[in-house]
Structures are given as C-alpha cells and as structure tokens.
Backbone as CSV, one residue per row, in Angstrom:
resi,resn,N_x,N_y,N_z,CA_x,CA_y,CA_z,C_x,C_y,C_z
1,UNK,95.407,79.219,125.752,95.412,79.322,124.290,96.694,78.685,123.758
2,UNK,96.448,77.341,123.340,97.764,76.485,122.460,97.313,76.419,121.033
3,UNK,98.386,77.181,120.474,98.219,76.912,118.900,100.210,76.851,118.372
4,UNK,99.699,76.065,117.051,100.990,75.973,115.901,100.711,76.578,114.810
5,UNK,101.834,77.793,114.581,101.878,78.342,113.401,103.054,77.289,112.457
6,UNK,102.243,77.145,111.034,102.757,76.563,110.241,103.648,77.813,109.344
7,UNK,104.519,77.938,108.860,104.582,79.257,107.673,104.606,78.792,106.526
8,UNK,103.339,79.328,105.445,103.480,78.952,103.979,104.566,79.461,103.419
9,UNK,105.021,79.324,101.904,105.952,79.523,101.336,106.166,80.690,100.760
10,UNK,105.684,81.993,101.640,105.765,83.274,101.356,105.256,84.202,102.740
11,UNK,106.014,85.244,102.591,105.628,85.695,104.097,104.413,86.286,103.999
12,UNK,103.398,86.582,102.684,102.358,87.100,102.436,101.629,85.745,102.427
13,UNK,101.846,84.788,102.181,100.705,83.849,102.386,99.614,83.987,103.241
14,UNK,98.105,83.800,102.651,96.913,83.971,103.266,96.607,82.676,104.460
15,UNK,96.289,83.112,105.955,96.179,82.145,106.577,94.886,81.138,106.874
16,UNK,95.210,79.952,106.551,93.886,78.781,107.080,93.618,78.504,108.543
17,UNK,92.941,78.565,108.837,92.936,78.285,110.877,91.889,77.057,110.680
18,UNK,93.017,75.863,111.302,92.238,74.667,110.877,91.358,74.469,112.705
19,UNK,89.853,73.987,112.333,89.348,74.004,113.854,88.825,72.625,113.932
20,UNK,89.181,71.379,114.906,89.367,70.006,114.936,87.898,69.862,115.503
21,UNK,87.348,68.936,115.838,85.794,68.283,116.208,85.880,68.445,117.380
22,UNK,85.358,67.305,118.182,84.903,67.222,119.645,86.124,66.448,120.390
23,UNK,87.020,66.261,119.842,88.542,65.737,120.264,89.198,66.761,120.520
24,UNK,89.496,68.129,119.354,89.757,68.965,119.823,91.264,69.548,119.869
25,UNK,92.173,68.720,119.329,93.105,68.792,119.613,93.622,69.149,117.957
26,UNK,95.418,69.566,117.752,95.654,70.490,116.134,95.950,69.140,115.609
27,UNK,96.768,68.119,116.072,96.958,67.082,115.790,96.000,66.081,114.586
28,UNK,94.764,66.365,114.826,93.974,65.620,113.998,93.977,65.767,112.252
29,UNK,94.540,67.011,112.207,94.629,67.717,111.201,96.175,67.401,110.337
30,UNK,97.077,66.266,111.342,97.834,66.409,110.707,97.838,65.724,109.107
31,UNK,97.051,64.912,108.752,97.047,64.295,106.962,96.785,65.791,106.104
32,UNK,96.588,66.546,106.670,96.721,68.130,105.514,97.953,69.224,105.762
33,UNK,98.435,69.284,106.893,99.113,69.949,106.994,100.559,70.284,105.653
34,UNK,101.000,69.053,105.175,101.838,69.297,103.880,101.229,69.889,103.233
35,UNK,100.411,69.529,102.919,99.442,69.537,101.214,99.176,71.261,101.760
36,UNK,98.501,72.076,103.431,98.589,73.580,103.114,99.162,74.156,103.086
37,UNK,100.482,73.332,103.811,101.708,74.840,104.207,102.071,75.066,102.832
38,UNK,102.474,73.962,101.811,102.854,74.270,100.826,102.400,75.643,100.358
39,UNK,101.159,76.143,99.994,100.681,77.455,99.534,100.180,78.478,100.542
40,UNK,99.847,78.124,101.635,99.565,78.962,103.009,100.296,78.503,103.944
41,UNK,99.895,80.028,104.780,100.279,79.967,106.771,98.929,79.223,107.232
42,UNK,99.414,78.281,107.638,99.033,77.347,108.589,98.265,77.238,110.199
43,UNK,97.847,78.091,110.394,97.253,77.860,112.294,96.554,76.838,112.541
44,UNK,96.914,75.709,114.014,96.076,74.951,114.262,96.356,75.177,115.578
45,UNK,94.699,74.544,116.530,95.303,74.997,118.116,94.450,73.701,118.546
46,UNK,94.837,73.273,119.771,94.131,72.525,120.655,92.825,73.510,121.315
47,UNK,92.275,72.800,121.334,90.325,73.712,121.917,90.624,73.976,123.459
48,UNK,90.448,75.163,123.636,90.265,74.934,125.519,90.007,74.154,125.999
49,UNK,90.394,73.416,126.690,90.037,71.598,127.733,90.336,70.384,127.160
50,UNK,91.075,71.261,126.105,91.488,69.368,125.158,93.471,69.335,125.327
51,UNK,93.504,68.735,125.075,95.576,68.468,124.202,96.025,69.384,125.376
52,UNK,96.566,69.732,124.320,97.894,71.038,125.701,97.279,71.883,126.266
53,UNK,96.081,72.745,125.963,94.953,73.251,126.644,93.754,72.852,127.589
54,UNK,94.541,71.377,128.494,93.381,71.309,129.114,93.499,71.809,130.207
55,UNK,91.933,71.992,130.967,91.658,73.026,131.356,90.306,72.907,132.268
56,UNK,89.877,73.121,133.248,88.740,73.138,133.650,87.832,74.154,132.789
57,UNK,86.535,73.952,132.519,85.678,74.627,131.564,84.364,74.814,132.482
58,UNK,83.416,76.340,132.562,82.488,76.174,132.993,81.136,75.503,132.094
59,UNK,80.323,75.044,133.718,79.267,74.650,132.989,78.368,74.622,132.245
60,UNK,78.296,76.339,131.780,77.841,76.773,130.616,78.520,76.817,129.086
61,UNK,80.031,76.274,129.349,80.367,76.615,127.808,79.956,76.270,126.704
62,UNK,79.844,76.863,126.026,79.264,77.347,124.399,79.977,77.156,123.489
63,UNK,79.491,77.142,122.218,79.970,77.368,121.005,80.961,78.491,121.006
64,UNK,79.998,79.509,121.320,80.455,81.857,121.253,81.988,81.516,121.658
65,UNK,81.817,80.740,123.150,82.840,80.814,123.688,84.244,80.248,122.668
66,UNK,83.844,79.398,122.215,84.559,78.464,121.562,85.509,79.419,119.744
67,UNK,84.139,79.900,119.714,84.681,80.922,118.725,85.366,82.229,119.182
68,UNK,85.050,82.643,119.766,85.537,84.024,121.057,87.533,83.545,121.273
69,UNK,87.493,81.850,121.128,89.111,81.474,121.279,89.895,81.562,120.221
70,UNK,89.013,81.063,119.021,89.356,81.487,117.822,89.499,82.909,117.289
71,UNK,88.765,83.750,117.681,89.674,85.032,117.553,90.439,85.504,118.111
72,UNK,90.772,85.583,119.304,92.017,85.872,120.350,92.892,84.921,119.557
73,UNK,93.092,84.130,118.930,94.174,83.268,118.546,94.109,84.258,117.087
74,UNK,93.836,84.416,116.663,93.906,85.456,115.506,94.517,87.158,115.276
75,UNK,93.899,86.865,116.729,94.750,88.376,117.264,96.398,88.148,117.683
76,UNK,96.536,87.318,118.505,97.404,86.759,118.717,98.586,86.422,117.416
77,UNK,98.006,85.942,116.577,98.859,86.032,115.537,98.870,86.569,114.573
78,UNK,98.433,88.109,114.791,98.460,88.686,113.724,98.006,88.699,113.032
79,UNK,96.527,87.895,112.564,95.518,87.655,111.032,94.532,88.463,111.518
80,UNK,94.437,89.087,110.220,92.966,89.894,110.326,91.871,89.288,110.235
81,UNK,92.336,88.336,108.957,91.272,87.063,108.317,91.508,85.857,108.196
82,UNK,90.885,84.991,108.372,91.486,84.006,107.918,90.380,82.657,106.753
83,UNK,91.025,82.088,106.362,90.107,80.933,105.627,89.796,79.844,107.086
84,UNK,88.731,78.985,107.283,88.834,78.699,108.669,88.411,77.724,107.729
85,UNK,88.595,76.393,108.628,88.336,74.823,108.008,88.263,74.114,109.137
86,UNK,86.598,73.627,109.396,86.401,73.276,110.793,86.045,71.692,110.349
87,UNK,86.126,70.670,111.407,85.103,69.573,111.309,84.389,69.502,112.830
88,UNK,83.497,68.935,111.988,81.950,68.236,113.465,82.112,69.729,114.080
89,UNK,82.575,69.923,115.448,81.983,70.880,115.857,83.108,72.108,115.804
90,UNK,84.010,71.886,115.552,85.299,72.831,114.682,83.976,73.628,113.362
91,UNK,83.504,73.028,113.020,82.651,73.645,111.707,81.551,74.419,112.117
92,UNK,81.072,74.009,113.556,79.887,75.072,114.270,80.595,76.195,114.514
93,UNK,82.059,76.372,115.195,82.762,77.176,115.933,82.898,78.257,114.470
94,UNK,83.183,78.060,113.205,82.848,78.720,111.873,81.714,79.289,111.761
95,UNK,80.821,78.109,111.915,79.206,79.462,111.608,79.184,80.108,112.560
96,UNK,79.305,80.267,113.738,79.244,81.014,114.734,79.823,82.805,114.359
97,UNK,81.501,82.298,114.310,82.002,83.279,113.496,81.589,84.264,112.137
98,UNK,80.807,83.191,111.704,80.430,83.656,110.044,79.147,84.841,110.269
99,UNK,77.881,84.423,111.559,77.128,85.351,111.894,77.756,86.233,112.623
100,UNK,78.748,86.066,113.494,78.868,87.060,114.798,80.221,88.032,114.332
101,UNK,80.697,87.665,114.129,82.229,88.290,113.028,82.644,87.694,111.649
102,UNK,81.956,88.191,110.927,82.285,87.628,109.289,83.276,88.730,109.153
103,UNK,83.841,89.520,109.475,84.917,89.791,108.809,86.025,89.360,109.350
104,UNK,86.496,88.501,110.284,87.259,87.856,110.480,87.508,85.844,109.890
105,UNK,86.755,86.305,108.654,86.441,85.083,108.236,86.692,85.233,106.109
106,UNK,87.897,85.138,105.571,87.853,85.178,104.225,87.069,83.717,103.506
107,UNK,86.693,82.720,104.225,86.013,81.902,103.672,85.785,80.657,105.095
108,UNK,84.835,79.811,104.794,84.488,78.941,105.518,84.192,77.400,104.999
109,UNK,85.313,76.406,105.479,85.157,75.254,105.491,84.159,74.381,106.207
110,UNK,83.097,73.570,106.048,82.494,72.923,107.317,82.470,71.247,106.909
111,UNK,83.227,70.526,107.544,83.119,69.552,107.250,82.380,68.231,107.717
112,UNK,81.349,67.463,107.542,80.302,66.807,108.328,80.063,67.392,109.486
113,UNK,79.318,68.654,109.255,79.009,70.012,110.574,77.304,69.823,110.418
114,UNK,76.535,70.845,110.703,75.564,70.915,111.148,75.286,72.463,111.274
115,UNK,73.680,72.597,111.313,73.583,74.261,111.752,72.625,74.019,113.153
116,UNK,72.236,72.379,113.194,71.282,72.003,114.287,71.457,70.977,114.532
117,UNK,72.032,70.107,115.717,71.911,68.702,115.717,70.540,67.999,115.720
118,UNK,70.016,67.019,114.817,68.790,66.285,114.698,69.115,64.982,116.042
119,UNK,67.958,64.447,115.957,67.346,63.688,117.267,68.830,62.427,116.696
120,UNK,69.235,61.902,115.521,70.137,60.981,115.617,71.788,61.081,116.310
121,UNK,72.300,62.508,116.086,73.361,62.685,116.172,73.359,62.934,118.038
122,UNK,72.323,63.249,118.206,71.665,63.618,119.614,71.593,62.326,120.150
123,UNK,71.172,60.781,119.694,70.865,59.943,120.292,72.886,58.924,120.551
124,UNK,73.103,59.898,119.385,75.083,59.224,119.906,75.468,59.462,120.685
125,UNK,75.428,61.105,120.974,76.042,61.704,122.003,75.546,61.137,123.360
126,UNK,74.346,60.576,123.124,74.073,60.604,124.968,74.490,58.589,124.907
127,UNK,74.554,58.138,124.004,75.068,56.870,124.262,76.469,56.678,124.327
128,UNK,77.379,57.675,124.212,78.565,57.572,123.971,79.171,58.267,125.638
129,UNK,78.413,59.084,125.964,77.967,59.376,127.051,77.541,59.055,128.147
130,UNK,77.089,57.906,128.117,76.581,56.549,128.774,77.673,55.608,128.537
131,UNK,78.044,55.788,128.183,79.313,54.042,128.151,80.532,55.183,128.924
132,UNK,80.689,56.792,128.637,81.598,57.205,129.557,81.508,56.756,131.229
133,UNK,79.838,57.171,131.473,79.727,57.675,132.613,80.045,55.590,133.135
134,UNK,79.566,55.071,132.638,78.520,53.818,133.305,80.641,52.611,132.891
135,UNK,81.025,53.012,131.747,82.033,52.052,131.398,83.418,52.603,131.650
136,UNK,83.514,53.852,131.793,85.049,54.917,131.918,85.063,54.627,130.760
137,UNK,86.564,55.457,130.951,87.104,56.859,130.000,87.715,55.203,128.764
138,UNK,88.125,54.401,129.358,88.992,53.589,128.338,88.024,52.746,127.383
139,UNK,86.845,52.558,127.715,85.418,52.292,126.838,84.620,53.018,125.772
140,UNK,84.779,54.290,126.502,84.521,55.280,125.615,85.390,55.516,124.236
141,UNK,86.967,55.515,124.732,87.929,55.858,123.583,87.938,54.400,122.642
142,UNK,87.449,53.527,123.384,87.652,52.374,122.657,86.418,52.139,121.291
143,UNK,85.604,52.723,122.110,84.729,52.629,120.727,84.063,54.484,119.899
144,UNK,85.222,55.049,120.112,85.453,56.040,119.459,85.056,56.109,117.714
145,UNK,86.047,55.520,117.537,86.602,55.340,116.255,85.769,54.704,115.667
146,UNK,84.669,54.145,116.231,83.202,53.098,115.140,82.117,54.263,115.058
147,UNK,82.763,55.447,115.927,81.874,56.896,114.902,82.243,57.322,113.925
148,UNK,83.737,57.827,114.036,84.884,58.240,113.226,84.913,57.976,111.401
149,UNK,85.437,56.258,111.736,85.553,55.893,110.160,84.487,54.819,110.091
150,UNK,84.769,54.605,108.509,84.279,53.651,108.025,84.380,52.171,108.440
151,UNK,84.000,51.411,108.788,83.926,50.137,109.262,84.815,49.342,108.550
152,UNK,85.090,49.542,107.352,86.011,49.084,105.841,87.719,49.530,106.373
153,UNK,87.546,50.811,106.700,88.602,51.231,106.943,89.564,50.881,108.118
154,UNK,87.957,51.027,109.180,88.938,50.365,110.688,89.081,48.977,110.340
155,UNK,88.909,48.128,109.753,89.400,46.558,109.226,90.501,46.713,108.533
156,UNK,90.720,47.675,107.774,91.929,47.427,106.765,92.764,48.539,107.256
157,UNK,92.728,49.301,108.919,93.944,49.696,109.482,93.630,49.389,110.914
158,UNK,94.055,48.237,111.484,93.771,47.630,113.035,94.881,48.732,113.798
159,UNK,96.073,48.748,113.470,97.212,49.766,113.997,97.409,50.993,114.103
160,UNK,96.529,51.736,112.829,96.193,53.028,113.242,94.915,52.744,114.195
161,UNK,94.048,51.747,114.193,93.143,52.073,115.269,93.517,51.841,116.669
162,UNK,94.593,51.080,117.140,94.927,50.634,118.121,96.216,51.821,118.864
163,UNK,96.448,52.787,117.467,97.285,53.767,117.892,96.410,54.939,118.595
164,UNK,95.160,54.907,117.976,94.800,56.092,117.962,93.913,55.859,119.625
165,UNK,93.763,54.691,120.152,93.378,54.529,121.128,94.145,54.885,121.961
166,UNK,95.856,54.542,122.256,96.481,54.244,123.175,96.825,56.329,123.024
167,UNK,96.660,56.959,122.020,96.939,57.538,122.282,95.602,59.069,122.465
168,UNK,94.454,58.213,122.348,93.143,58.855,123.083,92.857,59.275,124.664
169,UNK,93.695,57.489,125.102,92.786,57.361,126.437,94.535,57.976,127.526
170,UNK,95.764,58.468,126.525,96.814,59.051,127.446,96.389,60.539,127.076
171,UNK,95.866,61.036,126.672,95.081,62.299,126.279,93.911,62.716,126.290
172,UNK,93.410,61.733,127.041,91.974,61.954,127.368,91.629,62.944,128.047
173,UNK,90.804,64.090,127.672,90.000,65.404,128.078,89.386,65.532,129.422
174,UNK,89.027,64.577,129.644,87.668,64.341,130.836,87.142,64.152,131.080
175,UNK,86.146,63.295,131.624,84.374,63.198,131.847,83.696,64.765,131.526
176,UNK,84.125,65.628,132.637,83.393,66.533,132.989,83.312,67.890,131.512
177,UNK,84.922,67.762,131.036,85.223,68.365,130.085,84.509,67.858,128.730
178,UNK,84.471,66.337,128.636,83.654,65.858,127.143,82.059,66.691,127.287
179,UNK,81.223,66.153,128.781,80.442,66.323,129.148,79.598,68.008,128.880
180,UNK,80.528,68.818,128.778,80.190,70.239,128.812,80.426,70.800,127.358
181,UNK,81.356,69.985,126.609,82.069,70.399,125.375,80.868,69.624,124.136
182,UNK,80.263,68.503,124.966,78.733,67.761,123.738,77.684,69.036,124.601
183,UNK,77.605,69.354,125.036,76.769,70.048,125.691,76.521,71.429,125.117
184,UNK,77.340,72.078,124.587,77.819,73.274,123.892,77.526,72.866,122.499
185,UNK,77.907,71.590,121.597,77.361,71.312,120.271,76.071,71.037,120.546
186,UNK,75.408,70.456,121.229,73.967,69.842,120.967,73.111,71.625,121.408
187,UNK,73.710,71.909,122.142,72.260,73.341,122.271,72.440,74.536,120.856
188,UNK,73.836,74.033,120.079,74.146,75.228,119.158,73.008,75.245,118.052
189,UNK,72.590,76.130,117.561,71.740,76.320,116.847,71.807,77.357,115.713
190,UNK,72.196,77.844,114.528,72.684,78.748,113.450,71.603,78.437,112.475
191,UNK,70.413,78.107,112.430,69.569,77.905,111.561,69.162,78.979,111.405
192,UNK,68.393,79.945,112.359,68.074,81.071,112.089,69.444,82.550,110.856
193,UNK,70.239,81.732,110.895,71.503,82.662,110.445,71.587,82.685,109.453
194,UNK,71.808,81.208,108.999,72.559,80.681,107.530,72.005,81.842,106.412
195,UNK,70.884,82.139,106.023,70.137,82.686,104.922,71.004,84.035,104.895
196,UNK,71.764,84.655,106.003,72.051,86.008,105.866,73.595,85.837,105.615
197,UNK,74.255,84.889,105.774,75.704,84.932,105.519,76.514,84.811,104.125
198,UNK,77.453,86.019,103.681,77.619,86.063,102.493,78.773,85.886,102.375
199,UNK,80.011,84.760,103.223,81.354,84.561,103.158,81.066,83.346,101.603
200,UNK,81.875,83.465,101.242,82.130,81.599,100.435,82.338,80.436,101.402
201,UNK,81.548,79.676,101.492,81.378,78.849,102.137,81.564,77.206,101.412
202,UNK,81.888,76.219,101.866,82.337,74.708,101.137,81.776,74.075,102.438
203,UNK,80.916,73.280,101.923,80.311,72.324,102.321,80.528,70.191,102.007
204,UNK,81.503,69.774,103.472,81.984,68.590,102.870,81.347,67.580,103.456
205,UNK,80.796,66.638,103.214,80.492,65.468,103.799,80.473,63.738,103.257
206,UNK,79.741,62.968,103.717,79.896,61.570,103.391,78.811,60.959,103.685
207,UNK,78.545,60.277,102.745,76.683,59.535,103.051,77.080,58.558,104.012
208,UNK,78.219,58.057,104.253,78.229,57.341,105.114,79.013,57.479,106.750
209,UNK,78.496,58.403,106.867,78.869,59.312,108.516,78.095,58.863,109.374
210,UNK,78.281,57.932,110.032,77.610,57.147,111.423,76.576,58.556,111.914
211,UNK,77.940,59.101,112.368,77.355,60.126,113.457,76.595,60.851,113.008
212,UNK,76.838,61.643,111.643,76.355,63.209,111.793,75.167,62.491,109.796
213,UNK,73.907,62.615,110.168,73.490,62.105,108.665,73.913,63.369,107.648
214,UNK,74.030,62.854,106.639,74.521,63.519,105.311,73.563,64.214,104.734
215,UNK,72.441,63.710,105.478,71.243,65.525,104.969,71.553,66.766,105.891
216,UNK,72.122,66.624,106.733,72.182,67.841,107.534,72.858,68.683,106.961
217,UNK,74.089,68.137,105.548,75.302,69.108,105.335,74.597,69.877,104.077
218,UNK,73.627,68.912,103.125,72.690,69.247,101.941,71.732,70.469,102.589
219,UNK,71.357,70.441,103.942,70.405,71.687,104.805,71.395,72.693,104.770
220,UNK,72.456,72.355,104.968,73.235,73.437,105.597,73.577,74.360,104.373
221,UNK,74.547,73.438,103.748,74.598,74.206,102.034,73.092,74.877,101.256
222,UNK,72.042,74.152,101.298,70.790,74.818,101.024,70.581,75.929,101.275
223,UNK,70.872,76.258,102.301,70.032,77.322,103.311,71.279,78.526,103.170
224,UNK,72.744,78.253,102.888,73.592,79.228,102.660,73.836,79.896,101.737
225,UNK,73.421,81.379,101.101,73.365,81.674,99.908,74.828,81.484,99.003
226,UNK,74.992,80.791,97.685,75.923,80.495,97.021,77.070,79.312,97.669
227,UNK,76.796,78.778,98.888,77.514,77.002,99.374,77.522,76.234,98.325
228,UNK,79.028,75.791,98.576,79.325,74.756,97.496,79.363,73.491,98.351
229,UNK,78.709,72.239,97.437,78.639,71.009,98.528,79.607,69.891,98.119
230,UNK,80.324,69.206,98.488,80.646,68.199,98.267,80.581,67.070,98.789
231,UNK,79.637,65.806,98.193,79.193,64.962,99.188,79.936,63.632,99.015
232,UNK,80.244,63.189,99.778,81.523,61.805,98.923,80.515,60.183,99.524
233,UNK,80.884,59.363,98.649,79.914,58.226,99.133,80.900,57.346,100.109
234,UNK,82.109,57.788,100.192,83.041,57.220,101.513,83.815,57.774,102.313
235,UNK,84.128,57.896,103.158,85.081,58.558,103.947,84.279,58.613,105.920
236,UNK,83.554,58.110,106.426,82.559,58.325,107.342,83.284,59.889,107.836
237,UNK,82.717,59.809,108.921,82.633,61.268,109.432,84.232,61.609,109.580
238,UNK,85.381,60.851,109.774,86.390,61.517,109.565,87.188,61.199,108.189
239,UNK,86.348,61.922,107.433,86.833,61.938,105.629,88.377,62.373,105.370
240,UNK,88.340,63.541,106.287,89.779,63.872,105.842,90.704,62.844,106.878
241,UNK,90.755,61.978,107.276,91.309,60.631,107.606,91.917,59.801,107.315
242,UNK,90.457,59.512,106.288,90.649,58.198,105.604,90.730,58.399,104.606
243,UNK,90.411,59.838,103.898,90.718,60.475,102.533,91.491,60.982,101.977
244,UNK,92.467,61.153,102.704,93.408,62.811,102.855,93.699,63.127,101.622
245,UNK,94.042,62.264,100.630,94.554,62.900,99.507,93.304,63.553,98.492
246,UNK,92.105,62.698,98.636,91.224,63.513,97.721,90.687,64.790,98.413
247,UNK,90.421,64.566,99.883,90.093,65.839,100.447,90.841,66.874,100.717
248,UNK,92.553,66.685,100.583,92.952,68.082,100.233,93.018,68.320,98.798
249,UNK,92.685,67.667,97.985,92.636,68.239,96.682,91.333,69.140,96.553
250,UNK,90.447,68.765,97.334,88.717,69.355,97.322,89.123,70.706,97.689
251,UNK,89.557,70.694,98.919,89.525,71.893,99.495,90.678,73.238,99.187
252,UNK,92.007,72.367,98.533,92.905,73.189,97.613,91.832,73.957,96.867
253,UNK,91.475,73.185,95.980,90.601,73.235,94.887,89.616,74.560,95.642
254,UNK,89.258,74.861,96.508,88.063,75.748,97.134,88.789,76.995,97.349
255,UNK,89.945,76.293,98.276,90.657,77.904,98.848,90.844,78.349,97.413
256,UNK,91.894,77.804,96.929,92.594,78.434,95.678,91.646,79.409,95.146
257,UNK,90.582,79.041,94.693,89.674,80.089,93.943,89.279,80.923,95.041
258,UNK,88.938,81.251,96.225,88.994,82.216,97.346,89.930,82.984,97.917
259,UNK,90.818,82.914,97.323,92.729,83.489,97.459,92.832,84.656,96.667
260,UNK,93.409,85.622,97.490,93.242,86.673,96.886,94.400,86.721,95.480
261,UNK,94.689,87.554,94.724,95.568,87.066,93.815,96.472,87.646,93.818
C-alpha cells in the first residue's frame, strides 16, 4: 500500500482520494493536484502492481480487490469518507465502493468509466494485448498514448509524448501484471447496481475517447439516480491531461457543492 497525502489548507479539510486508470500509478493525477490541495486533503496511491507498489498479483484479481485497497488506505489515513475521483478503471474501483461501502464514499467522480465494458473497449484491450504479448513491453508503451489523447494533441506535444514513453516503459508494470489488471476491468460489471446508489455522483467524459465510447458514460449517468454528466467534445480519454484547467474547474465546481459547509 503506496500512497501521498497532500494537506489542504485547513486541518479540517474534506478528503479527495484520487484513483488513476489501468497505469495505475498517483502520478497521473499530477495536472490537479494544485488546483485540490488548495481547498482539500489530497490522497493519491499507486494501485497494487503498478509504480512503487509493484507487486506480484493473483490470477483472479478483481475490481473488490482493488477497492478493498482503497479502503485500507482510508483507514490508514484516518478518513472516514472521502470524495473519490477515479478514471477508466480508477472510476470502476468507485462504483464498486459506491454498492459495497457507500458510506465510505461522500461523493463519486467517474471519469470516461463504465458500469460494463462493450464489445469495442473489449476489442482494445485484447489488441493492445497482442502487440504486448507478440511485440514487448516497449511496443505496447509506444503506442499507449494513441488511446490516451487526442491525435491533435499528441501532434502539438511530441515531448510530452516521448516523455511519457521513456518514462512508461522504465515503469513498466508487467506482462503478467497488465494481463490480470485488463482482466479484472473487462469481467467488472455494476449494471445491476447503479439504479440503487444514492451518493452524488459526476459523470465526465469526451465524444472523442478512442478507447472507452462516450455512450457508455450517458448509460452510466442514466441509470444513476440524480448523476450529473459532463460530456466535452475534446479531451480523448485522458481529458484531465489535455484539459487540466477546464477539468479542474468541472470538478471544483462538483466537489464544492458536495462539501460539507
């Protein structure tokens, strides 16, 4: 269990527990970190088998499991509750929580998440999966990032993309570890749930998300009683990325009114 406590600007500040995608690591999160500490405590952790937590993982791991880390890290630091702000599968590891312990949950972020992966997001994983097994680990990270952002974006930043490689494939997770960790998002399933969960929930996405289609987040918000959606026509699947400044204004904008007073 690796996590960073941020401290907001009061020792009562309400805490955010930011939960990263299928990378996994707190790092990803860093384009928000100013913009929350400013008004909150801060938690971010690397996922079991990723960053400073890697780790051999069994072959069954799960979502549960995945959320099960997220509360021991909660315990761990002392939050009873927290606002949680997940992406891709950081945002499953939330609904999970939201059915199985909603009271360890004062609100829920999900950002280009899912309550079911459909046959497209399903047909990435096993091709991305295939260039691991068939091309290695430095093929895979190499064409990472043409899930990630926008095609616009990786053109008009070659250096963050060439950073984010060199510093993918010296941090690279695993075969066996990616392998078990898509394995755990693709069987997760919260469809049956959504209709009963009564946290405040924010729903973020981008019509133009390679990976994950932008009806899944419109299902997801649908199906959650009172989800707020926000759908942006740019940012691909890593919005808060290539967005950072409008997407922490979105999500300021969310907590703030979910903050106790």
């Amino acid at each position: 269990m690796t996590f960073d406590v941020h401290d907001g600007p009061r020792p009562d500040a309400e805490t955010i527990l930011l939960s990263a995608g299928l990378g996994g690591a707190a790092g990803y999160w860093t384009p928000q970190f100013a913009a929350l500490k400013a008004r909150y405590r801060v938690v971010a952790y690397d996922q079991a088998g990723t960053g400073r937590a890697k780790r051999d993982l069994p072959e069954d791991h799960n979502i549960e499991a995945m959320a099960d880390e997220v509360a021991g890290i909660l315990d761990a630091t002392k939050t009873e509750s927290c606002h949680l702000v997940g992406h891709a599968l950081g945002g499953l590891v939330g609904l999970d929580m939201a059915r199985r312990m909603p009271k360890r949950l004062r609100s829920l972020t999900v950002v280009n998440g899912w309550a079911k992966a459909d046959d497209h997001t399903k047909r990435c994983f096993e091709a991305r999966l295939l260039l691991l097994q068939h091309a290695g680990p430095a093929a895979y990270v190499r064409a990472q990032p043409i899930f990630l952002y926008p095609a616009m974006w990786l053109a008009q930043n070659p250096d963050r993309a060439r950073h984010e490689d060199a510093h993918g494939l010296a941090g690279f997770q695993g075969a066996d570890t990616l392998r078990r960790r898509i394995g755990a998002l693709l069987r997760f399933d919260a469809t049956a749930d959504l209709a009963a969960m009564k946290l405040p929930v924010f729903v973020v996405a981008s019509r133009d998300d390679v990976l994950v289609p932008a009806t899944k987040s419109e299902e997801l918000a649908a199906r959650i009683p009172g989800a707020r959606l926000h759908m942006a026509t740019y940012g691909g699947h890593g919005i808060n990325v290539t967005e950072p400044e409008a997407f922490n204004a979105l999500l300021l904008d969310f907590l703030d009114g979910h903050a106790s007073a």
